[in-house]
C-alpha positions in Angstrom: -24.7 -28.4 -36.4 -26.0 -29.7 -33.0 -22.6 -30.7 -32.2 -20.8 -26.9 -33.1 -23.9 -25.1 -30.7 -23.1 -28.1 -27.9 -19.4 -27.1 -27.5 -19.9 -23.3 -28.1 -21.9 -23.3 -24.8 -19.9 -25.6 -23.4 -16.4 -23.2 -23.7 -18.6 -20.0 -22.9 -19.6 -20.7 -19.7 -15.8 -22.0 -19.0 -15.1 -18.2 -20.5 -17.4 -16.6 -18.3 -16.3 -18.9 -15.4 -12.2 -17.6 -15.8 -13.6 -14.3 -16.3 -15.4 -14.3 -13.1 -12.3 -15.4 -11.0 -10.1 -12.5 -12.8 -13.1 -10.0 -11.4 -13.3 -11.8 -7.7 -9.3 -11.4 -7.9 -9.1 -8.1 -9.1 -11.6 -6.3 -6.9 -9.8 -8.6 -3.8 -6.2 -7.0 -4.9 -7.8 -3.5 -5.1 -9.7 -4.1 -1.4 -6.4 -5.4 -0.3 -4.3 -2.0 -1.4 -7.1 0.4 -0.1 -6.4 -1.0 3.8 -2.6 -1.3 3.4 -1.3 2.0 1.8 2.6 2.3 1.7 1.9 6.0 0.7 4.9 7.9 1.8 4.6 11.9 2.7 6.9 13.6 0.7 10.2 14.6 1.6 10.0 18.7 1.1 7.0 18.5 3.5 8.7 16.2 6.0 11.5 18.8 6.3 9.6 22.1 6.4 7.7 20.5 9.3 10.7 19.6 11.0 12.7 23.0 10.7 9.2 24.5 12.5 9.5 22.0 15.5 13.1 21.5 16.0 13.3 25.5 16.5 10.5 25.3 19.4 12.7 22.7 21.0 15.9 23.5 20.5 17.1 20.5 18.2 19.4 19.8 14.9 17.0 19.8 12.1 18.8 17.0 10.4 19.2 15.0 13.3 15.6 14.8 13.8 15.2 14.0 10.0 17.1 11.6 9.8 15.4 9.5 12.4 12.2 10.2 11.1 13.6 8.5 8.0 15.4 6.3 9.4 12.4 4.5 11.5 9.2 5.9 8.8 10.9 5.7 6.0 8.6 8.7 5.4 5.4 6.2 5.5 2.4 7.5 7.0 1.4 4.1 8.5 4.1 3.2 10.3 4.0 1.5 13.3 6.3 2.1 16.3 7.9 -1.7 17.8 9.5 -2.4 20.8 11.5 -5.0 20.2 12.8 -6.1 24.1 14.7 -8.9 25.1 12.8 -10.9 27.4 
């Protein structure tokens, strides 16, 4: 009987152990996605704002969408590079 109670305790606190890691690892993940959003603006949006400042400027609508595509890939935090040969 001693022996059963021994090893119960013994295999809970290794439960409660793994169980803490899974927690620390789950809240670290969700931390982790809060800073580095890949949220991307939808496309309908995108476009309607284009057509209003492409018309004050004088530009092809789809010309200026497609390089807001093509360097965004419609992601709100996407950073410009200057990549430069040096």
């Amino acid at each position: 009987m001693a022996y059963r109670k021994r090893n119960r305790k013994k295999w809970s606190g290794s439960l409660y152990l793994i169980m803490g890691f899974f927690l620390l690892f789950m809240i670290l993940v969700g931390i982790q996605r809060c800073f580095k959003s890949n949220y991307r603006v939808p496309k309908e949006i995108v476009w309607k704002k284009v057509k209003q400042e492409t018309a004050l400027y004088d530009l092809e609508p789809s010309f200026v969408y497609s390089i807001v595509l093509a360097e965004s890939s419609l992601r709100l935090r996407a950073k410009w590079q200057w990549n430069h040969a040096d």
